[in-house]
Structures are given as structure tokens and as C-alpha cells.
C-alpha positions as CSV (number, residue, x, y, z in Angstrom):
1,X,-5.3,-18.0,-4.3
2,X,-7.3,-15.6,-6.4
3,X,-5.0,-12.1,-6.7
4,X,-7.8,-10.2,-5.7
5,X,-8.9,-12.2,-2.6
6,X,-5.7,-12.1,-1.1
7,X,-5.6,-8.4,-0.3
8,X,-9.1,-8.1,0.3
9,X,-8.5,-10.8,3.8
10,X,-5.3,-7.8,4.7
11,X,-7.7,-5.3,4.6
12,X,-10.1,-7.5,6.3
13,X,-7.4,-8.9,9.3
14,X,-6.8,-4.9,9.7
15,X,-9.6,-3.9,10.4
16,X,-10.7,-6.9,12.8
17,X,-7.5,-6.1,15.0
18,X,-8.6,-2.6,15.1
19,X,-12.2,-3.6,16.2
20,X,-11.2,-6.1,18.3
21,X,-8.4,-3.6,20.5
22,X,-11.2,-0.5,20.3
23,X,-14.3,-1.3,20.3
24,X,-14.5,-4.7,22.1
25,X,-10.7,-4.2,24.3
26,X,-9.6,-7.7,23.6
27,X,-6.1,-7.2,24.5
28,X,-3.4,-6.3,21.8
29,X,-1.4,-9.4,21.2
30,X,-4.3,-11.7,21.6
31,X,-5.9,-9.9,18.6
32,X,-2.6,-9.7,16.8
33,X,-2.1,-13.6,17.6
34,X,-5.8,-14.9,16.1
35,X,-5.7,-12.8,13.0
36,X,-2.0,-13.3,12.3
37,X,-3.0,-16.9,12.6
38,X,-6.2,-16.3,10.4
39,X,-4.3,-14.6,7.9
40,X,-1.7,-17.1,7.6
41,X,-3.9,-20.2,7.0
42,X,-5.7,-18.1,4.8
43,X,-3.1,-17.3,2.5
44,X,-0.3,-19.0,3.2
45,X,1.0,-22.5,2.0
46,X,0.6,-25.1,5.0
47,X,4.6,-25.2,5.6
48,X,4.6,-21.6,5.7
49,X,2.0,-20.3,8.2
50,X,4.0,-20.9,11.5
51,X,7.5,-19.3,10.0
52,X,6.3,-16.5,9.5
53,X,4.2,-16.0,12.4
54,X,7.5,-17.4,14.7
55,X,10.3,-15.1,11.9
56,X,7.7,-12.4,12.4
57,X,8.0,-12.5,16.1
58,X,11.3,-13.3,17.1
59,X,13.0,-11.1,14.4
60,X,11.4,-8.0,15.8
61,X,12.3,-9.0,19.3
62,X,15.3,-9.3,18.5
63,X,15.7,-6.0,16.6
64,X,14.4,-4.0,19.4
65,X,13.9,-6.1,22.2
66,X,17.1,-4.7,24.0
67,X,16.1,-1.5,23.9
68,X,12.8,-1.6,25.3
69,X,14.4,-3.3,28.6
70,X,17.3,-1.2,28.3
71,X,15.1,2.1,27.7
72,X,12.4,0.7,30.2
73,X,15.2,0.9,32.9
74,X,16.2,4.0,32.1
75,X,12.8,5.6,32.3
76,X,12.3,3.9,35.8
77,X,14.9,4.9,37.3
78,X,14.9,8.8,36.3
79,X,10.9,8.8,37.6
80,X,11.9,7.0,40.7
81,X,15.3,9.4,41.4
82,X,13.5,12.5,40.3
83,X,15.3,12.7,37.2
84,X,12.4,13.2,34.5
85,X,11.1,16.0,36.9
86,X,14.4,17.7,36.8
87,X,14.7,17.9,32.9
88,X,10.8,18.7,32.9
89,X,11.4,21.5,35.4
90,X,14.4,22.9,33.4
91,X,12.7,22.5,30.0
92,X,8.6,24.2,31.3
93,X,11.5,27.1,33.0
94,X,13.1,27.6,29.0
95,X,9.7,27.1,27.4
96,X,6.6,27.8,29.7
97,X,4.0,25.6,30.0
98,X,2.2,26.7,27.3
99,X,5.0,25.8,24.7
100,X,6.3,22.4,26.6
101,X,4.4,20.3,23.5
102,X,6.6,22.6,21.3
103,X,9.8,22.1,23.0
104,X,9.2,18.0,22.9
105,X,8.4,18.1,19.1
106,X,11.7,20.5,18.2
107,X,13.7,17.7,20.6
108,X,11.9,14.5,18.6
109,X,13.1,15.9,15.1
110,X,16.8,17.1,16.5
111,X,16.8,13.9,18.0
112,X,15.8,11.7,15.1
113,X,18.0,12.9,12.2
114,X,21.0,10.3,13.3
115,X,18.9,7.8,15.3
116,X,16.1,5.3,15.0
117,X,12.5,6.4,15.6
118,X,12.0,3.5,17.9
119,X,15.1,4.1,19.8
120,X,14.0,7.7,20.2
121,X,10.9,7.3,21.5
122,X,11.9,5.2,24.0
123,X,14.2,6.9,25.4
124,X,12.4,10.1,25.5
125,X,8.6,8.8,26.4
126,X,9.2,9.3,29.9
127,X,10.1,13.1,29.7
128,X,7.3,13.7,27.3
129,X,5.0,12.6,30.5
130,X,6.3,14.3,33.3
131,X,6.0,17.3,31.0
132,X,2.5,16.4,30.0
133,X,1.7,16.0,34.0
134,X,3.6,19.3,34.7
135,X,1.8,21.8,31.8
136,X,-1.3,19.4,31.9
137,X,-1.2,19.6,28.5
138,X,-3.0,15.9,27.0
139,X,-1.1,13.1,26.9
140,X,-1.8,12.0,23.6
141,X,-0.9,15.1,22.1
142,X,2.2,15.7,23.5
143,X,3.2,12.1,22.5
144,X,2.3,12.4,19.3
145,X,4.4,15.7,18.8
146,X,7.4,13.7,19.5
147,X,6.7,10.4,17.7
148,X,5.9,12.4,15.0
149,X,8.7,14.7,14.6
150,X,11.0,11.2,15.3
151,X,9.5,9.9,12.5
152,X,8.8,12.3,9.8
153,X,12.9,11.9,9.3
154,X,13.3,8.3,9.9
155,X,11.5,7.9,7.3
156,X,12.7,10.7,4.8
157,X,16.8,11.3,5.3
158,X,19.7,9.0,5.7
159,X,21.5,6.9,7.5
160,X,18.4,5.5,8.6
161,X,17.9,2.4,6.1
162,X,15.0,2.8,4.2
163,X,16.6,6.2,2.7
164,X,19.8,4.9,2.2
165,X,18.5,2.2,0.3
166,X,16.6,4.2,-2.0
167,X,19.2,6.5,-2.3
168,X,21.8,3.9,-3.5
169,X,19.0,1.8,-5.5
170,X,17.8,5.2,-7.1
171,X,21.7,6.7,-7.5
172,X,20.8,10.3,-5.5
173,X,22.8,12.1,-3.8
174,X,23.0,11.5,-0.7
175,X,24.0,15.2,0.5
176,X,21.4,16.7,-1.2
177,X,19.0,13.8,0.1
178,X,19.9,14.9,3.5
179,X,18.9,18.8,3.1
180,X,16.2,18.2,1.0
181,X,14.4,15.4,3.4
182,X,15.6,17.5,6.7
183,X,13.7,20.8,5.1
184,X,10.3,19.0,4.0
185,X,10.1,17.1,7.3
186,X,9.4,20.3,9.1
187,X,6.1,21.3,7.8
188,X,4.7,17.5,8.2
189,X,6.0,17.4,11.4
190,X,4.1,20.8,12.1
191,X,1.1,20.0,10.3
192,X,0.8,16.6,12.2
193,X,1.8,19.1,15.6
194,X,-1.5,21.4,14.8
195,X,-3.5,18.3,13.9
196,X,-2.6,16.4,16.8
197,X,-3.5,19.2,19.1
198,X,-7.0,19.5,17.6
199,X,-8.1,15.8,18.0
200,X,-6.7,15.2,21.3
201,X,-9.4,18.5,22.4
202,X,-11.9,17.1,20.5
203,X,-11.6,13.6,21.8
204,X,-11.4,15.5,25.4
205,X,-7.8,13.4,26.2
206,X,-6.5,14.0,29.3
207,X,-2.7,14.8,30.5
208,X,-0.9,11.9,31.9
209,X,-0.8,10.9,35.7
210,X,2.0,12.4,37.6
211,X,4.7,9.9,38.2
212,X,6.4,9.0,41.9
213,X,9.0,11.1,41.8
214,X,6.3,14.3,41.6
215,X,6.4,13.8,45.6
216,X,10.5,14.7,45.9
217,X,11.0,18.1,47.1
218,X,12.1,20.1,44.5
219,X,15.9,20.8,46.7
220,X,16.3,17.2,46.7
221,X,15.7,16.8,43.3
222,X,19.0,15.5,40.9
223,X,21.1,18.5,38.9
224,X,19.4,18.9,35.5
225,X,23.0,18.2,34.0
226,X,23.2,14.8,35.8
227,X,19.0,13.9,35.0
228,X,19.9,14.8,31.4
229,X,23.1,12.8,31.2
230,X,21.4,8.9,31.0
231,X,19.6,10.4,27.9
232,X,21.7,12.8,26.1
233,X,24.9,10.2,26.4
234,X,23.2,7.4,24.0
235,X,21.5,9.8,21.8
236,X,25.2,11.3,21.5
237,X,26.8,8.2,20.8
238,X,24.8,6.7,18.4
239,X,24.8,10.2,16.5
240,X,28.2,10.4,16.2
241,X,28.3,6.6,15.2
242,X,26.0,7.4,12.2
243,X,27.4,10.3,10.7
244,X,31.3,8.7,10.9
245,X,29.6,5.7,9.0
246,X,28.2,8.2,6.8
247,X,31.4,10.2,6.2
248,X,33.4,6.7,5.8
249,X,32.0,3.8,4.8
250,X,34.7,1.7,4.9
251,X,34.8,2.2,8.7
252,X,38.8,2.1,8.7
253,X,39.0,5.5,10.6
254,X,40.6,5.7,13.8
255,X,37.3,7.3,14.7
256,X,35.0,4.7,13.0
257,X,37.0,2.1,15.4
258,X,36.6,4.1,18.5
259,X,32.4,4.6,18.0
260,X,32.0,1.2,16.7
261,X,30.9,-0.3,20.0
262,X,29.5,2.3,21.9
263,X,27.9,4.2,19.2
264,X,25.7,0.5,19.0
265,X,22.1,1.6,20.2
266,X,22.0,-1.8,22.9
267,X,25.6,-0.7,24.0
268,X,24.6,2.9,24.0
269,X,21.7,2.3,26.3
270,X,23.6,0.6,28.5
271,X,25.8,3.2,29.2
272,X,22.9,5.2,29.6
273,X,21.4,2.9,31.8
274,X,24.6,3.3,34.0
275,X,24.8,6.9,34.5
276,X,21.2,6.6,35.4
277,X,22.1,4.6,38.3
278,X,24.4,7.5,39.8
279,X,21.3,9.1,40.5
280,X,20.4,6.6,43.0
281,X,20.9,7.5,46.3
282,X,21.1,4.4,48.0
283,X,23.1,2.6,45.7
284,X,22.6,-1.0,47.5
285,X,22.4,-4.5,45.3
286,X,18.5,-4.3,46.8
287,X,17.0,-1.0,45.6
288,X,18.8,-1.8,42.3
289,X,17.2,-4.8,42.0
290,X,14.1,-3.1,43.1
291,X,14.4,-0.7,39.7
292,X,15.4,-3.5,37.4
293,X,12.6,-5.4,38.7
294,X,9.8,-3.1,37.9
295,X,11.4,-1.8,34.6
296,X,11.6,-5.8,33.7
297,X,7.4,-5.8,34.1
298,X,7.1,-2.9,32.6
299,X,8.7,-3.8,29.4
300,X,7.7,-7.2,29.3
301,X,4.1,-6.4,27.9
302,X,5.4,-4.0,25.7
303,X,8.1,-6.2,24.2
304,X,5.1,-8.9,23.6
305,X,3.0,-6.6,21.5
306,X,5.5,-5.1,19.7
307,X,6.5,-8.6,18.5
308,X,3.2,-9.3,17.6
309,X,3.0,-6.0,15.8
310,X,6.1,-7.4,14.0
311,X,4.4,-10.9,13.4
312,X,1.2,-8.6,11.8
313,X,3.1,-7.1,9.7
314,X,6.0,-9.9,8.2
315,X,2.7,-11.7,8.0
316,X,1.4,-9.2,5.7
317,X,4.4,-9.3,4.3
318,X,4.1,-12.9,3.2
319,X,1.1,-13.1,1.3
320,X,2.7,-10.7,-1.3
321,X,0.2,-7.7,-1.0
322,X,2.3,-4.7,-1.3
323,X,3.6,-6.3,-4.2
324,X,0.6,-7.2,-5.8
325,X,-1.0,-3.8,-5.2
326,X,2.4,-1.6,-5.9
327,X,2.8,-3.3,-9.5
328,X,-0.9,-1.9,-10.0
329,X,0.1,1.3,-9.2
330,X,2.9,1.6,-11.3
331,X,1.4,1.1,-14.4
332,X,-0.7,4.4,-13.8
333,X,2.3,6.3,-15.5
334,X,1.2,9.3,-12.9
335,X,4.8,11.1,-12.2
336,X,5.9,11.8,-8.4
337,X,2.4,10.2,-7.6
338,X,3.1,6.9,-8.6
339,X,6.1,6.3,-6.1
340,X,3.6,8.2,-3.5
341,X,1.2,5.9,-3.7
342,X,3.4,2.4,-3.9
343,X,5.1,3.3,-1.1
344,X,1.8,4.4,0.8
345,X,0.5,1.6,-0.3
346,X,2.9,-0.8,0.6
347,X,3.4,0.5,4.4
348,X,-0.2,0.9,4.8
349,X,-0.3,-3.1,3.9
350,X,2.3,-4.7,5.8
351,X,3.7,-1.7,8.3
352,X,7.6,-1.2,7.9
353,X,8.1,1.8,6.4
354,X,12.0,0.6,5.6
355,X,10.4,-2.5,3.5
356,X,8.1,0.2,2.0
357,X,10.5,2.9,0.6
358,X,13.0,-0.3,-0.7
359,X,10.4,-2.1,-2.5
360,X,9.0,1.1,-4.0
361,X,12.3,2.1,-5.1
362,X,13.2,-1.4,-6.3
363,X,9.9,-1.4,-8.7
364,X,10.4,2.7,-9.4
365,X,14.1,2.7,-10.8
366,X,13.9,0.9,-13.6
367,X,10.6,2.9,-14.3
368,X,12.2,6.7,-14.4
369,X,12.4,7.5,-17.8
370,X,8.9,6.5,-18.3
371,X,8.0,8.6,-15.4
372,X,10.5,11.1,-16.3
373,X,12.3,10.9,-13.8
374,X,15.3,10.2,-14.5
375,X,17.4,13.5,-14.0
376,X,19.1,13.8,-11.2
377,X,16.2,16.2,-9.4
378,X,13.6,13.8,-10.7
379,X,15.2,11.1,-9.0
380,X,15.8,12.8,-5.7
381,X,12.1,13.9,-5.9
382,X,11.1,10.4,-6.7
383,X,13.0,9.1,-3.4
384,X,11.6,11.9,-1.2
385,X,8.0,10.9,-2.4
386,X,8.9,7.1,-1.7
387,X,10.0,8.5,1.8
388,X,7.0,10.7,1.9
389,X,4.4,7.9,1.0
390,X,6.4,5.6,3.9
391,X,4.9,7.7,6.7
392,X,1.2,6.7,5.8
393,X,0.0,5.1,7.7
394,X,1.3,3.7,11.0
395,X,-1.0,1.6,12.8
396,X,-1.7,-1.6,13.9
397,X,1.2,-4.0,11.6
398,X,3.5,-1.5,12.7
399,X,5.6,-2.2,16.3
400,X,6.5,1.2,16.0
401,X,2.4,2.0,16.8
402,X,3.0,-0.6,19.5
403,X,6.1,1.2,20.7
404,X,4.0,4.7,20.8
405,X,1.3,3.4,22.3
406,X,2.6,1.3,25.1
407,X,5.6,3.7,26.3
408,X,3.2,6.2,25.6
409,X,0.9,4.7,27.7
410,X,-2.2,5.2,25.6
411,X,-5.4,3.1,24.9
412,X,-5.2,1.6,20.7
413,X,-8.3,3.4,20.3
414,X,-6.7,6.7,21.3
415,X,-3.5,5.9,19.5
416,X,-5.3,5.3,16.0
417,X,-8.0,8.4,16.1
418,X,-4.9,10.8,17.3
419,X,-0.9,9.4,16.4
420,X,-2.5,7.4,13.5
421,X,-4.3,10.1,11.5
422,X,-0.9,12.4,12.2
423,X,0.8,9.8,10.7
424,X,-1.4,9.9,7.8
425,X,-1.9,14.1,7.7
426,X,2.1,14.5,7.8
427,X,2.7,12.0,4.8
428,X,0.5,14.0,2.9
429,X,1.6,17.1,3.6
430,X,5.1,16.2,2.8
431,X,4.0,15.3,-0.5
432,X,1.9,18.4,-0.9
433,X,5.7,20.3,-0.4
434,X,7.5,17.8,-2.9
435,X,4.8,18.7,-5.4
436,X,5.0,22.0,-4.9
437,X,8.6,22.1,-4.7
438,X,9.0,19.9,-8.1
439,X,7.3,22.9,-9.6
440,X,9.9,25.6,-8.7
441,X,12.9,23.8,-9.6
442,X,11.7,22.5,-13.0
């Protein structure tokens, strides 16, 4: 098929989904299924279309499927225990009110410097809730502040992958990688804060419903250290689990050996998911069904449109798009913009920011001295503008989007207009710095 046609029925199939979930509310995956399907047969060889719709599916279930059951039960049982209004009691006490937004973005970006975005999110969406119900400040904001601030590192610093490719494919530093990415995250992650405050007022967004456990007496209410324990526990161990891998690779350590298994994020959730349970007053086989149950329907519609995000996007991926449209780009011989824009490009088109940063660095490292680049500044600014241009924009072929919006609990037309544009405002503000900051240390 014509080079030319191909991208123009992406753009097309993106736009559809996102007129189809707004503007008529056809349900998510149903959208996601007919134009993945459309897309497929449209630009795919015959033998092709149902592997990667099926690949597309069942690889992102499998990548997170775990952990949206696992964190799904852990977010049940902390509303039904009282343990989200405990931690959201403690926190609003530290913070006030006014500042509770605040307090769940600083927490997102702590949080996501060893740990996936995804992984985050989940565990933290029910806290940002009760803490939205509690200050009344609007749900999608406060949402957005942490899924923001989770992913403005995911996608900038090691260990998570995309980074660490690039690092190793563009021979940086990794130390220096980690500063430098940990530095420039903060003013996209407060850019896309102030931004994401503004549209949620102008959109007139409301704070989230108070949960169950908003009707348990305060003295009955769990010991913040115990409410906080089910979350801080995995977060822990799959923190330490990254920085030993970081600090030895070869994973011989006696350390390495003891965080191997629990640092895992399924195993470290399920440990979480266990001290959760000690909150339960009546520990009987039949209220802990009960919570398993629910948390079981809860995360079964989410784990179906996330894997459809995931079948959008490896879809996308298929038809060789970002490809197409990232060799384009990098014959504009344009400096830091030029890995910018391939990498914007290419997560914009098919929605992983991991597959966006590698393939930008795979077509950008042989390019450096061209671009001149190739110092050892121009090629950590070259990766940090890779990781830059891998924030914009998360929506629909994302599951991360998915993830936001369903734990979240907000309408796709509310996630695009407030958690989509963030996305899009904190990747180029992050840019904006690496420009700026290119110019100082010349």
C-alpha cells in the first residue's frame, strides 16, 4: 500500500476511536475492537491481521494483567476497611485540603523513579480519590497530578526500559542520565499540575464520590501505619529490586538473590495484597471472598480495555507508521529537534512510549555526528529529548490512558480534554528545559 495512505488510515482509526468513546459513548473496547479490525484489513497482509490484533491483546494482558487484579484487590479492600480514609486523613492533616492535589503529585514522582507508571497508578488511584472526595478538589485533576508526575520519569530516567535502552544504544551515562532526567521531570510535571488544574475548572469536573468506607467512624478507623503498609510494602520492594539491578547487573549479589522474587511487581502486589487483608476485621473465608469478588468485577472491565488499548496500539505498530514517518523526520538535519519529533512522533502513532524512545534512538545513533551530537552531552541531550518527545501524547493506543482512565474512574472524553493535553503540555515543556539547558552547557 501507497506509503502515504497507510498513515493517513492511523490518523484516521484515531480519531474514529476518539469520536466514537466521546461524542457518540460506544463503549471503549468495542471501538478499539472495530477499528483495530478496520485498520488491520486495511493495511495488513491477510495472514497478518488476526496476530496482531490476538499478540496485541494477550501480550498486554499479560504484561499487566496481574497487576490490575492484584492492585484492584488491594484498593477494595483499603476502601471497604477504612484504609484509603486513614492515609487520606493523615496526608489532608500534613497538607490541608488546599494542597492534597500537591501532596499526590510530589508522591506520583517519588513513587515513579524505581517503578513502572502503570504499576504506580494502580496502586495509588484509590488514595488519590478518597483525597479528592475529602478536599473536594476535581477528580480529574487530582488524577492527572499523579499520572503525570508517574510518568514524566517513566519515561525520562532509568531502569525503566525505554531509558535504559536508549542509554545503552546511545552509550550515555547512565548516572548522569538519572540526575539529569530526575531534574527536567519536575517542571513538566508542574506545568502539566497548573495545566491540569485549569481545564478540569474550565470543564466544571467534579470531585469523586466518597467511597464506603467514608461511613466508618473515624475511632474505628485502621492505624495510618497499618493503612499505609499494603502500599508502601510493594512500592518498597520493587524499588529496592531496581536500583540492586542497577548497581549490579550481573545479579550475583547476595542482595540481588534476596530481592529477586519479591522485588517482582506480581509478587510484590501480592504481598501487598496480604497485609491488606490484616485490616479486615472479620477475617472469615466469606467476607474474603466477598472482597476478592468485587475487586474481580472491578478489574475485569479494565483489564479488557487496556488490552484493547494494547491491541490499538501493536496494531499501529504493524503497519510500519512510526517508522515511515520517523525516517522523514530524520532527514530534517534539525539538532535536539529531530529526536523530539521522531520520538513524539512515533508514540503519538502507535502509543508505547518504550517502543518510541528505542526506535528513535535506534534511527538517531548512527545519525549523531551529522546532528552533532556526538559528544558525550550531545548524546545525553539527544536521549533526554528522545525521552522528552515519548511523553506526547498518551491517548487512546496507549493502555496506560486506559489504566488512567478506568482506575481513575473518568469518562474518555474527560481523560483526553484534561490527562491527554497534560501529557502533551509536560512533553513540551521538558523539551523547552533541554533546549534551554543545551544552551548553558555548550
Amino acid at each position: 500500500m501507497n506509503n502515504i495512505v497507510i498513515p493517513i488510515l492511523v490518523i484516521i482509526s484515531i480519531f474514529t476511536i476518539i469520536i466514537l468513546t466521546s461524542r457518540f459513548r460506544l463503549h471503549a473496547f468495542v471501538a478499539l475492537f472495530i477499528v483495530s479490525l478496520f485498520l488491520a484489513f486495511t493495511t495488513l497482509p491477510p495472514h497478518e491481521v488476526m496476530t496482531a490484533v490476538k499478540e496485541g491483546f494477550g501480550s498486554t494482558m499479560g504484561s499487566i494483567g496481574f497487576l490490575i487484579i492484584l492492585g484492584a484487590m488491594i484498593g477494595i479492600i483499603l476502601d471497604k476497611t477504612g484504609g484509603t480514609l486513614s492515609i487520606a486523613n493523615y496526608i489532608l492533616g500534613k497538607t490541608g485540603k488546599r494542597r492534597s492535589a500537591e501532596a499526590m503529585g510530589i508522591t506520583g514522582y517519588i513513587t515513579g523513579l524505581p517503578i513502572f507508571c502503570d504499576s504506580g497508578f494502580i496502586i495509588l488511584s484509590g488514595l488519590a480519590k478518597s483525597l479528592s472526595a475529602k478536599s473536594m478538589v476535581p477528580a480529574p485533576f487530582i488524577t492527572t497530578a499523579l499520572a503525570c508526575s508517574l510518568y514524566s520519569v517513566h519515561c525520562l530516567i532509568p531502569p525503566h526500559p525505554g531509558a535504559l535502552a536508549a542509554a545503552g544504544m546511545m552509550n550515555v551515562n547512565i548516572g548522569y542520565l538519572i540526575m539529569a532526567g530526575a531534574f527536567l521531570a519536575i517542571p513538566g510535571v508542574v506545568a502539566a499540575f497548573f495545566w491540569s488544574r485549569w481545564i478540569s475548572r474550565k470543564l466544571n469536573t467534579a470531585p469523586a464520590n466518597p467511597s464506603p468506607d467514608e461511613r466508618i467512624p473515624r475511632q474505628e478507623l485502621p492505624p495510618v501505619f497499618f493503612a499505609f503498609l499494603p502500599v508502601a510494602a510493594p512500592l518498597l520492594l520493587i524499588t529496592v529490586k531496581s536500583l540492586i539491578t542497577i548497581a549490579d547487573k550481573s545479579g550475583g549479589s547476595i542482595a540481588a538473590q534476596i530481592f529477586l522474587f519479591p522485588g517482582e511487581p506480581v509478587i510484590a502486589l501480592s504481598i501487598g495484597v496480604l497485609l491488606a487483608l490484616f485490616l479486615v476485621r472479620e477475617k472469615s473465608v466469606r467476607t474474603m471472598n466477598e472482597l476478592f469478588s468485587e475487586a474481580v468485577v472491578k478489574a475485569g472491565p479494565i483489564l479488557i480495555i487496556t488490552a484493547a488499548g494494547g491491541m490499538f496500539g501493536l496494531v499501529i505498530r504493524s503497519t510500519g507508521t512510526g517508522e515511515l514517518l520517523g525516517k522523514m523526520l530524520a532527514d530534517t538535519g534539525a539538532g535536539l529537534i529531530v529526536p523530539f519529533l521522531i520520538a513524539a512522533v512515533m508514540k503519538t502513532a502507535q502509543g508505547s512510549s518504550t517502543v518510541a524512545i528505542i526506535t528513535a534512538a535506534a534511527f538517531i545513533a548512527p545519525m549523531l555526528p551529522v546532528l552533532n551530537l556526538e559528544s558525550e552531552t550531545g548524546r545525553l541531550l539527544a536521549t533526554l529529548s528522545m525521552g522528552a518527545g515519548s511523553m506526547f501524547v498518551s491517548h487512546a493506543n496507549d493502555s496506560y490512558f486506559w489504566v488512567v482512565s478506568n482506575f481513575g474512574e473518568l469518562e474518555t472524553n474527560t481523560s483526553l480534554k484534561v490527562y491527554s493535553t497534560s501529557t502533551m503540555i509536560m512533553g513540551t515543556v521538558v523539551f523547552a528545559c533541554i533546549l534551554i539547558l543545551s544552551l548553558l552547557i555548550k
